[in-house]
C-alpha positions in Angstrom: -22.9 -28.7 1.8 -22.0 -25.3 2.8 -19.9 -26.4 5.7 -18.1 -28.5 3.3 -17.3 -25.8 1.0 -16.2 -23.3 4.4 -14.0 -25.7 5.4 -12.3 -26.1 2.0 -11.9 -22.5 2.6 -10.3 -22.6 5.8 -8.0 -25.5 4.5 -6.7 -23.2 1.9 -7.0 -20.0 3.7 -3.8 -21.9 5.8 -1.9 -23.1 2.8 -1.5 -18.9 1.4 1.7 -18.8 1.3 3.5 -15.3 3.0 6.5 -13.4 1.7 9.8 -13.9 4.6 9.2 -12.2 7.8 11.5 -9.2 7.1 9.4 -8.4 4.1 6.9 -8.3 5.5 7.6 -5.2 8.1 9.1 -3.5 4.6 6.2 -3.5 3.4 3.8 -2.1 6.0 6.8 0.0 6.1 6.7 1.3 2.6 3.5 2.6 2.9 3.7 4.6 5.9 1.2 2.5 8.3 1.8 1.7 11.9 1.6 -1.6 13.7 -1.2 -0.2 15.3 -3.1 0.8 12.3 -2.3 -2.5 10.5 -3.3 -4.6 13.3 -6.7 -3.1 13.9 -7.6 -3.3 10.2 -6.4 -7.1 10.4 -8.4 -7.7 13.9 -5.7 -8.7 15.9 -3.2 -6.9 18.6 0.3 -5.3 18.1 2.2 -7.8 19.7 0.3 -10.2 17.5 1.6 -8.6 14.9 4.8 -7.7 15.6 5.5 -11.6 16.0 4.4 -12.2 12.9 6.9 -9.6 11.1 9.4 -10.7 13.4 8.8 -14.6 12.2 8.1 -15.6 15.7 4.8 -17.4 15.2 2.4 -17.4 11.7 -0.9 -16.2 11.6 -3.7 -18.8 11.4 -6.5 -18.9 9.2 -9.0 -17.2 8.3 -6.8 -14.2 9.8 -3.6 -15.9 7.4 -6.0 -15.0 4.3 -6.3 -11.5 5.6 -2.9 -10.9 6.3 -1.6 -12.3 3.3 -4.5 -10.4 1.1 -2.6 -7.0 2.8 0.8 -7.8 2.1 -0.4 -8.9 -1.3 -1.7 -5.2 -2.4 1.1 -3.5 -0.5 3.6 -5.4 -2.6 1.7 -4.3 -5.6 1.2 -1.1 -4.2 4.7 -0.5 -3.5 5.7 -1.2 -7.1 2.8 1.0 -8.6 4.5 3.7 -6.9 8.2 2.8 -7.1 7.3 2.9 -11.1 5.6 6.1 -11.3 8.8 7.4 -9.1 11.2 6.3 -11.4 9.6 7.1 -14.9 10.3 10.1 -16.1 7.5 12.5 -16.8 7.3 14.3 -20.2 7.9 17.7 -20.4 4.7 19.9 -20.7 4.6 21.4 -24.2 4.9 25.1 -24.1 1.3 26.0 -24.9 0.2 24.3 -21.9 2.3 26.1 -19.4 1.3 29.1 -21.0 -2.5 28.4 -20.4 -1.6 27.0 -16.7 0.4 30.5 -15.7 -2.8 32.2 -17.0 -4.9 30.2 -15.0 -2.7 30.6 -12.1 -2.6 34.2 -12.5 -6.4 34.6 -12.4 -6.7 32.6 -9.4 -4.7 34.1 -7.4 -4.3 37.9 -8.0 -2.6 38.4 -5.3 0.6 37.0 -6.4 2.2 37.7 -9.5 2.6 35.3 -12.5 4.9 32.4 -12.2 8.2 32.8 -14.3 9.1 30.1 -16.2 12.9 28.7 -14.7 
């Protein structure tokens, strides 16, 4: 029975579907990682890869499932990110910047207090 349900797997591990090639770079792109660090974490070589971004062949299962779980979290990644980039963060109320020069001060006596600009 378990071979039955491990090959279901496998079966849909090839159906996941994968964003277009170019994406797919972009997005191992977007968060700073190599093809080499990519493809280690994956199990598979550079060139491997690379032909995969460049749409020159498609991985296989269970390697597809992998591949597809990555580009999955970077996409989401990517938009965590791009959010928090774009919202605009409060300003900290007065009080608060008062108590962080403070505490800035005492740490580091060194240099002189922070000016407000």
């Amino acid at each position: 029975m378990t071979s039955s349900y491990r090959a279901i797997e496998v079966l849909l591990a090839e159906q996941t579907p994968l964003p277009p090639p170019a994406e797919r770079s972009r997005l191992r792109n977007s968060l700073g990682l190599t093809p080499t660090r990519l493809a280690r974490a994956i199990g598979v070589d550079t060139t491997t890869l690379h032909a995969w971004e460049e749409g020159l062949t498609e991985p296989e299962a269970p390697l597809r499932a992998a591949y597809a779980y990555f580009l999955a979290r970077a996409h989401t990644l990517g938009t965590y990110y791009a959010q928090a980039i774009a919202e605009p963060h409060p300003t900290a109320p007065a009080e608060a910047t008062d108590t962080a020069q403070g505490t800035l001060a005492l740490l580091s006596p060194c240099h002189p207090p922070l000016q407000p600009g």
